[in-house]
N, C-alpha and C positions, 0 to 999 in steps of 0.2 A: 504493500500500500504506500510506501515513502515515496515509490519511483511515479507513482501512478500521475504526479502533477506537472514530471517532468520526461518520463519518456514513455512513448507510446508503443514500439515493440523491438525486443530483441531480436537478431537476425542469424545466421549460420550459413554461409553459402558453400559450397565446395562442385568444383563441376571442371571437364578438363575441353572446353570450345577450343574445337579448332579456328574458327574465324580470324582474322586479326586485325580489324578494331571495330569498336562499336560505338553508338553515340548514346549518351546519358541524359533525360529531357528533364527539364526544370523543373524542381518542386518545392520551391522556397520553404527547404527542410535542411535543418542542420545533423548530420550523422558524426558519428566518431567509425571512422573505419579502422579494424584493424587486421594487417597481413600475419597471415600464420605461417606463409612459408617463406618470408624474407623480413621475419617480426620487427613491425616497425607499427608505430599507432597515429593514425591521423584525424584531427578536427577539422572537419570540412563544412564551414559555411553554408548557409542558407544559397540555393542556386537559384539564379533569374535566367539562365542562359542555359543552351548545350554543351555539350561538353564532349570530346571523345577521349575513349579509353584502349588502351591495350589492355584487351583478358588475359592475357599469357602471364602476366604478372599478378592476375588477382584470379586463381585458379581455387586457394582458400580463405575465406576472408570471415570476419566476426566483426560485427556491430552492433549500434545502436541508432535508432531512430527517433530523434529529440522530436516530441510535442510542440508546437511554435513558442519559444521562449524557454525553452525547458533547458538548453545548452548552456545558456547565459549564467546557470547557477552553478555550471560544471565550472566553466573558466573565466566568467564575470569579464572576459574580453567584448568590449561593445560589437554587437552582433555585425555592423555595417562593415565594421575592418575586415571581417571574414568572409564577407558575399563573393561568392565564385571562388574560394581558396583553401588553401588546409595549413594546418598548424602542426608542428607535432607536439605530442603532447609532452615532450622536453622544453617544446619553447613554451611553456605557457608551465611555467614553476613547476609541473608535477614531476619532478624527478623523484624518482624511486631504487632502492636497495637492491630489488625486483622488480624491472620495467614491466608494462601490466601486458605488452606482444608477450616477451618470454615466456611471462605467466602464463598466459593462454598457449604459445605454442606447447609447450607442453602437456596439456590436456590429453586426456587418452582418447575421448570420443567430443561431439561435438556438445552433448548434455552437461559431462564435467565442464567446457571450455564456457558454454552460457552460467553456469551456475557460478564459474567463479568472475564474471565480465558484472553478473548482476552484484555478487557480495563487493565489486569494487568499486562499484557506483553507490553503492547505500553506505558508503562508509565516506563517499566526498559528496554527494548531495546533500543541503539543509532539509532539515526535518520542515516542513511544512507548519507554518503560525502566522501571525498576522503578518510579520514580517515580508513577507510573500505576496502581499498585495499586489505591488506593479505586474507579477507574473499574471494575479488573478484578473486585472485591469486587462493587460494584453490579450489574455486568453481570451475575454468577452469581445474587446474589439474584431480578433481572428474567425471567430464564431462568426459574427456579425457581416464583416467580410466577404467571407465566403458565402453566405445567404446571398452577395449582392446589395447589400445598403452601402449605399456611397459615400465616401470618406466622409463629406463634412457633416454626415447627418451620425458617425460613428462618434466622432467625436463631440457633438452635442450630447448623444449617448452618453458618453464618459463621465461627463461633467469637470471637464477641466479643459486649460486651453489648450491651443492644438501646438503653441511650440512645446509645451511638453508630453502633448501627442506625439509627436513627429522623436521625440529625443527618447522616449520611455520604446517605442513600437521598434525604432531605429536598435537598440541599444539591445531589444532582447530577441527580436524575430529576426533582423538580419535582412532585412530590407522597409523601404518606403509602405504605408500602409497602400499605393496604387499597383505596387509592384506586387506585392501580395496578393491583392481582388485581382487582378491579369491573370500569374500563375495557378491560381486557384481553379479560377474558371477555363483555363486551357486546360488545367487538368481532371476537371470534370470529363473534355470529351475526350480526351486519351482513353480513360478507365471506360467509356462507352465506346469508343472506338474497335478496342480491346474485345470487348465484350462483345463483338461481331455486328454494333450497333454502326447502320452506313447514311443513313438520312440524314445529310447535312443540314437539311434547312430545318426539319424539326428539334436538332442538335442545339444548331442556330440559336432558337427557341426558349428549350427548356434550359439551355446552361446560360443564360445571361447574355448573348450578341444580341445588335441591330437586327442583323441578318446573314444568311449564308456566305454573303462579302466578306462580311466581317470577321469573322470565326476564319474563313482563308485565309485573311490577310494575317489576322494575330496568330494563328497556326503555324503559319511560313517565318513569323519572326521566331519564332521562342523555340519551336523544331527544326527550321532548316531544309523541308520538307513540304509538300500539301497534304490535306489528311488524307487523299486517298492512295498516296505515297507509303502510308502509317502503316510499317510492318514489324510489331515485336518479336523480341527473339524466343516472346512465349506470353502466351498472356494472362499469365500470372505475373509475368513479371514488366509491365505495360510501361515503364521507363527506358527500357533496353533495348535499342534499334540497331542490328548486325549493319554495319555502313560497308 
């Protein structure tokens, strides 16, 4: 229950793709990656952009997938410094006796390696109290957001002004409260996209565009791609596009 305000799910990947690269679509989410076969641990900002990758190098990997603002208690690093980047987590003070790759590389399976990725998060995350309000502030704007309420009526919501909207949102999400509603909404239609769903203009629609224009046009920036281009490399896993 400590982690529940701060991260939404732990992850285990292991797979050996022959392809060699693939692109990674924006989901203005903050992860902690970490490599099990060349153990090294990285804080990876909230993404606005694609991104590609070589799989060859991330054949086993162990993470974490920060809730919007849930990172910021990890490393109190203002979330905008990290947008589109990673950290290790040497540079941001946590050195350790036993770096927490090692740790994990060693795991015999991938259950031991979650069990002990979770007991090393509950041991540097704050226990949850009032203290924690700005997370609770942000959460509700995030919520809100993604509904589609539009920034200035979120920050009415708030009840505070917007420069310390814009500094509290900035500071723990890791992007602009517009940069946020965009990726949000692009990623509504990935996950339906994914999902075998191909009606653009009802897409349009229900996820918040103008119209089928629209949804093209912001599709093509933030992917790289048009949606009818949109081939995951599984779709379960609807961020991962074989390039």
């Amino acid at each position: 229950m400590r982690l529940v305000p701060y991260v939404e799910t732990l992850w285990f990947y292991e797979s050996a793709h022959t392809h060699g690269r693939e692109v990674v679509l924006p989901s203005a989410r903050s992860q902690l990656l970490v490599n099990l076969e060349t153990p090294g641990a990285v804080l990876r900002g909230a993404s606005t952009k694609a991104t590609a990758v070589d799989p060859a190098g991330m054949r086993r990997m162990i993470g974490v997938l920060f809730r919007p603002g849930g990172a910021f208690a990890l490393s109190s690093v203002p979330g905008l410094h990290l947008q589109n980047a990673g950290v290790a987590l040497d540079d941001l003070g946590l050195r350790e006796d036993d770096p927490l790759a090692d740790r994990l590389s060693r795991a015999v399976d991938a259950g031991e390696a979650l069990t002990a990725l979770e007991r090393w998060l509950v041991a540097r995350m704050p226990t949850p109290t009032a203290a924690t309000a700005e997370l609770g502030m942000v959460t509700a704007a995030t919520r809100w957001l993604a509904a589609g309420l539009p920034v200035g009526d979120v920050v009415d919501r708030m009840g505070t002004s917007r420069s310390r909207f814009v500094r509290l949102f900035g500071a723990h999400v890791g992007t602009t409260a517009k940069q946020y509603a965009s990726v949000t909404r692009f990623q509504r239609v990935v996950r339906a996209l994914a999902a075998g769903e191909d009606d653009l203009a009802q897409l349009a629609l229900r996820c918040g565009y103008f119209d089928q224009a629209h949804l093209c046009h912001d599709f093509r920036k933030l992917s790289g791609r048009t949606p009818t281009a949109y081939r995951p490399r599984d779709a379960r896993e609807p961020n991962h596009i074989v390039d």
